[in-house]
Each structure stands twice: as C-alpha cells, then as structure tokens.
LOLUMBA-494953 format. One record per residue (C-alpha): residue in three letters; residue number from 1; y negated, z negated, x negated; chain. Coordinates in pm, 1 decimal, decimal comma. Each point is the difference from the previous one (the first is absolute). Layout:
N
SITE | ALA | NUM | Y | Z | X | A
...
END
This chain:
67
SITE | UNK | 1 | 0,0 | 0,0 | 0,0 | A
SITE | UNK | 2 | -357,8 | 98,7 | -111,2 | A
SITE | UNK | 3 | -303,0 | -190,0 | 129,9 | A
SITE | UNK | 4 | -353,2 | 50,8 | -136,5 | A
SITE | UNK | 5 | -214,0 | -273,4 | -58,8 | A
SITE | UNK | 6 | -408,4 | -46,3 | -75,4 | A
SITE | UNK | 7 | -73,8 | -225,7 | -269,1 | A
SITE | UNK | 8 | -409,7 | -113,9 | -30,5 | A
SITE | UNK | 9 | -127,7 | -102,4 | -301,5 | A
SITE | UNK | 10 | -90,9 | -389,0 | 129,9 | A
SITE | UNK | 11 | -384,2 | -89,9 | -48,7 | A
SITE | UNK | 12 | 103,4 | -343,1 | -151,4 | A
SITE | UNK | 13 | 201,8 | 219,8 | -247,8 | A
SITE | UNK | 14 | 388,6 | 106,9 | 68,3 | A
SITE | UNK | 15 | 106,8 | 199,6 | 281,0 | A
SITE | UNK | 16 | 118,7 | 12,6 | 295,3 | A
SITE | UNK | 17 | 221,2 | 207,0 | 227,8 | A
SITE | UNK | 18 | 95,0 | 60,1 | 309,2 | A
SITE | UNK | 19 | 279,5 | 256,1 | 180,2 | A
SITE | UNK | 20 | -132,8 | 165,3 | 297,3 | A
SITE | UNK | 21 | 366,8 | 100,8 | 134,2 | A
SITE | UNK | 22 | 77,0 | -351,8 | 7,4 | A
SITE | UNK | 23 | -303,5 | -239,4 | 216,5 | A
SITE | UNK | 24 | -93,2 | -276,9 | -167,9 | A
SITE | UNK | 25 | 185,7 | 68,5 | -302,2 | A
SITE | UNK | 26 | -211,8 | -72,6 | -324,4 | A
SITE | UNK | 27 | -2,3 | -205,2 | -311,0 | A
SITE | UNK | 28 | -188,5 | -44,1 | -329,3 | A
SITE | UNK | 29 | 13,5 | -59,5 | -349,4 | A
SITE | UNK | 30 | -173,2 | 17,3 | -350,9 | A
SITE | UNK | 31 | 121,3 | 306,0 | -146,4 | A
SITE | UNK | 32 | 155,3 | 350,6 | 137,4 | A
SITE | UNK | 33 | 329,2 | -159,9 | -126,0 | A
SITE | UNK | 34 | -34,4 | -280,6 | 217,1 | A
SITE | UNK | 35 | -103,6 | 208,7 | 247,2 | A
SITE | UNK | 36 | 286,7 | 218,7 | 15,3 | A
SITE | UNK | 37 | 280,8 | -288,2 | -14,1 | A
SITE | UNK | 38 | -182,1 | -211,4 | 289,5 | A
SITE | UNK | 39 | -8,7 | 357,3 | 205,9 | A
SITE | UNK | 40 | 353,2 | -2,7 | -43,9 | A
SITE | UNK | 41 | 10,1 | -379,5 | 91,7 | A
SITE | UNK | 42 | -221,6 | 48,7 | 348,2 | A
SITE | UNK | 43 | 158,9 | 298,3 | 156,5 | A
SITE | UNK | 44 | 374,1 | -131,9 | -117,5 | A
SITE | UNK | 45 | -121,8 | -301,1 | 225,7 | A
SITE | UNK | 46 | -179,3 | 231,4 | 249,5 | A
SITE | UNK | 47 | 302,6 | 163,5 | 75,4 | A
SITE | UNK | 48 | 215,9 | -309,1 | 47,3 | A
SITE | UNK | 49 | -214,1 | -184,4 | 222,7 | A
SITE | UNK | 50 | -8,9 | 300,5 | 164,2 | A
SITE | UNK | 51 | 398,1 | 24,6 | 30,9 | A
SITE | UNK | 52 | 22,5 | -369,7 | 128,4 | A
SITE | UNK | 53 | -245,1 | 96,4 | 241,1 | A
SITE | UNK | 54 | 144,9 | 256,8 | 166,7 | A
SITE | UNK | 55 | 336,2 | -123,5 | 13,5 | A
SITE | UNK | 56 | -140,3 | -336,5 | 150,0 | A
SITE | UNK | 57 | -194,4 | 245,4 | 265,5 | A
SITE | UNK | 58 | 143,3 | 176,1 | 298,9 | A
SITE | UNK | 59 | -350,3 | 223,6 | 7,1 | A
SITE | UNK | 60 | -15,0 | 326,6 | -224,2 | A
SITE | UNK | 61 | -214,9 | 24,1 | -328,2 | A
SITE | UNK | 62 | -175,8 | 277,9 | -158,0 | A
SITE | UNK | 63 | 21,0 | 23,4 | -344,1 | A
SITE | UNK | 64 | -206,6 | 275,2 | -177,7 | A
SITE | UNK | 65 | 153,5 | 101,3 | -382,1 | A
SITE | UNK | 66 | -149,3 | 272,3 | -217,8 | A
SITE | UNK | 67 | 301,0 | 157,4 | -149,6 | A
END
C-alpha cells in the first residue's frame, strides 16, 4: 500500500505531517528521519484502530487509500 503524506517544516523548528487519505492522521518529529519512522508509526496505528472499529460496528465505513 502507498499513501502520500505532507510534511511542513514546523515554525518552532522540525516538521510536521499529516496524511490526507487517512483524517486525523498526523505526527511530528525533529528530523525527516524521524519524520518518516513516526509516519510509519501513525498510519500503522491509523489502520488498526480503524480495524477494531469496524469489526466492533454493525454500520459501514469508508475508507479512502491512494494506491
């Protein structure tokens, strides 16, 4: 799977970065190294609340991925 995210150079100095396929799914960090392993850490967690979600809900979901 292939998801693009936006990372912001932070104004306090860092960055930050946020995944428009997945709401609310963002993180930050120092560096673009950090950057890049919390991405992986956010939408690894993203995706599993989103699986204990749906299987705790009788109501559909929408789930938009770029692939």
């Amino acid at each position: 799977m292939t998801l693009k995210a936006i990372i912001h150079k932070a104004e306090e100095g860092g960055f930050w970065a946020e995944v428009p396929a997945l709401p609310g799914c963002g993180t930050q960090g120092e560096t673009l190294e950090e950057i890049r392993s919390n991405l992986r850490e956010a939408i690894d967690l993203w995706l599993e609340a989103g699986d204990v979600a749906a299987s705790s809900s009788s109501e559909s979901q929408i789930l938009e991925l770029a692939v």
